[in-house]
C-alpha positions, 0 to 999 in steps of 0.5 A: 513490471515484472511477474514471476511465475511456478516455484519462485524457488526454481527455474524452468529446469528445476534448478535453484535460483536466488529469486527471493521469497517472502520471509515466514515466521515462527515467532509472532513477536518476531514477525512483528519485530520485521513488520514494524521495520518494514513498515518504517522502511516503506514510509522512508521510501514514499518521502524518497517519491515524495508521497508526503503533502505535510501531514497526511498519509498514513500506511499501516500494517497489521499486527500479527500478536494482535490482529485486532490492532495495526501499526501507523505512524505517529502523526506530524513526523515527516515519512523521512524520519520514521522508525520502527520505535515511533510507530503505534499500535492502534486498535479498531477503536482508535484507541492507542496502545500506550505499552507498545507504541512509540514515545510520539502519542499523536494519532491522525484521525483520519487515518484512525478513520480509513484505515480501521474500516479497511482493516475491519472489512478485509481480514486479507489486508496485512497493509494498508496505504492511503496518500494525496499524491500528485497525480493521483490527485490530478487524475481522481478529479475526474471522476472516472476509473483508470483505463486498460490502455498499458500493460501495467494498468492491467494489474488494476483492470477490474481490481480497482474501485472509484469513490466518487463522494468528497465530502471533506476531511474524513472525520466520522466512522461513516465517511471510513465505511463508505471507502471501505464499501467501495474498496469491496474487495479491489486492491486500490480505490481511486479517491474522488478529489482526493488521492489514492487507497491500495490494500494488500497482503504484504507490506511490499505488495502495497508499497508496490501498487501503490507507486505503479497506481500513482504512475498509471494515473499520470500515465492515463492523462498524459495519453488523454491529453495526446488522443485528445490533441489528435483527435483520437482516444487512447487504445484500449487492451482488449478484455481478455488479454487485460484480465490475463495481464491482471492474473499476472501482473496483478497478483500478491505474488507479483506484487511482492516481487514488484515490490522487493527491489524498492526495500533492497535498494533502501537497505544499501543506501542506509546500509541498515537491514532487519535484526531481531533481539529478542525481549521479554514477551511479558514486557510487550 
């Protein structure tokens, strides 16, 4: 994990770099035109991990023309196959937006759940993403938050919650709000029983500490198990060299840079990069 750090323009000497920065926009509807195929990029890069278990997961992304509502995958199309043209615009009352959403009308419910409580309750969130993998799934049956004990589970030392209730498939607006609630503001909410939440403010930052979360999980039981066997506990990062850890490895900026080379390295297998053509705001 890597943290860049001052002018991510310049180096330590003043002179330019090609250190990539976020991309800003002047047009919303070209903004929304590079979120919705960044959001469909990030699908294809969890079925690359194999985040997918069927058809639940959902990432999301908020819409910058209409803030109220957020972009999500239409449910039971495997993350491999999504597009910007299938994704749907779904406003907070789960409702879809019938003139801009994909031809694929089918809206997880749980998703609609988590994600318009998360959304509603952090004005700061651009992206949201909630799946049930593997070790994140392993590790949440414990009960417990995650531990200092690596450089890189410090990005999440005291920017991450536990929710420690299952109470089934989340179906009802309360369910939602509880996750929400324990989210607080944390970037990541380890999910009892269940799986793992990360929220950011950018689509790469999410897409980012969502895998290193997943790695971190089975990272923490791997040396558990090894304490364990020599009657030992892990080694904890002392407080304070934790929190300065999180500072940096932890922050949106780092996040995003994190996240970057996940996108670059997707563009050159499918040789497929981000073109906006403009269209008629007034048939949008």
């Amino acid at each position: 994990m890597i943290a860049p750090s001052g002018d991510a323009s310049k180096t330590s000497r003043g002179h330019p770099t090609n250190r990539p920065v976020p991309l800003t926009f002047s047009d919303p509807f070209e903004h929304r035109a590079f979120l919705k195929f960044r959001l469909a990029q990030a699908y294809r890069i969890f079925a690359k991990y194999g985040y997918d278990e069927g058809v639940a997961g959902h990432i999301t992304v908020r819409d910058p023309v209409r803030p109220d509502c957020y972009w999500v995958n239409p449910w039971g199309v495997h993350f491999k196959l999504i597009q910007p043209e299938l994704l749907l615009l779904v406003d907070h009352e789960g409702n879809i937006q019938e003139k801009e959403s994909g031809p694929s009308r089918f809206l997880n419910q749980s998703a609609y759940m988590i994600h318009s409580a998360v959304h509603e309750a952090r004005p700061d969130v651009i992206c949201a993403a909630h799946s049930h993998t593997t070790h994140a799934k392993a590790f949440g049956a414990l009960g417990v938050p995650l531990d200092p004990i690596t450089q890189d589970s410090c990005a999440f030392y005291e920017d991450h919650a536990l929710y420690s209730e299952f109470r089934g498939i989340v179906e009802d607006r309360e369910e939602g709000l509880a996750i929400a609630t324990a989210m607080g503001s944390n970037k990541a909410v380890i999910l009892q029983n269940h799986g793992i939440l990360v929220a950011t403010k950018s689509i790469e930052s999410t897409v980012f500490f969502f895998i290193s979360l997943e790695k971190c999980c089975q990272v923490q039981m791997i040396a558990d198990q090894a304490a364990a066997i020599r009657g030992q506990r892990p080694r904890l990062i002392d407080p304070e060299n934790a929190a300065q850890t999180q500072k940096r490895l932890g922050s949106e900026a780092g996040g995003w840079f994190n996240g970057i080379p996940e996108f670059q390295l997707l563009e050159h297998e499918e040789g497929k990069r981000f073109e906006y053509i403009p269209v008629h705001k007034e048939n949008v």
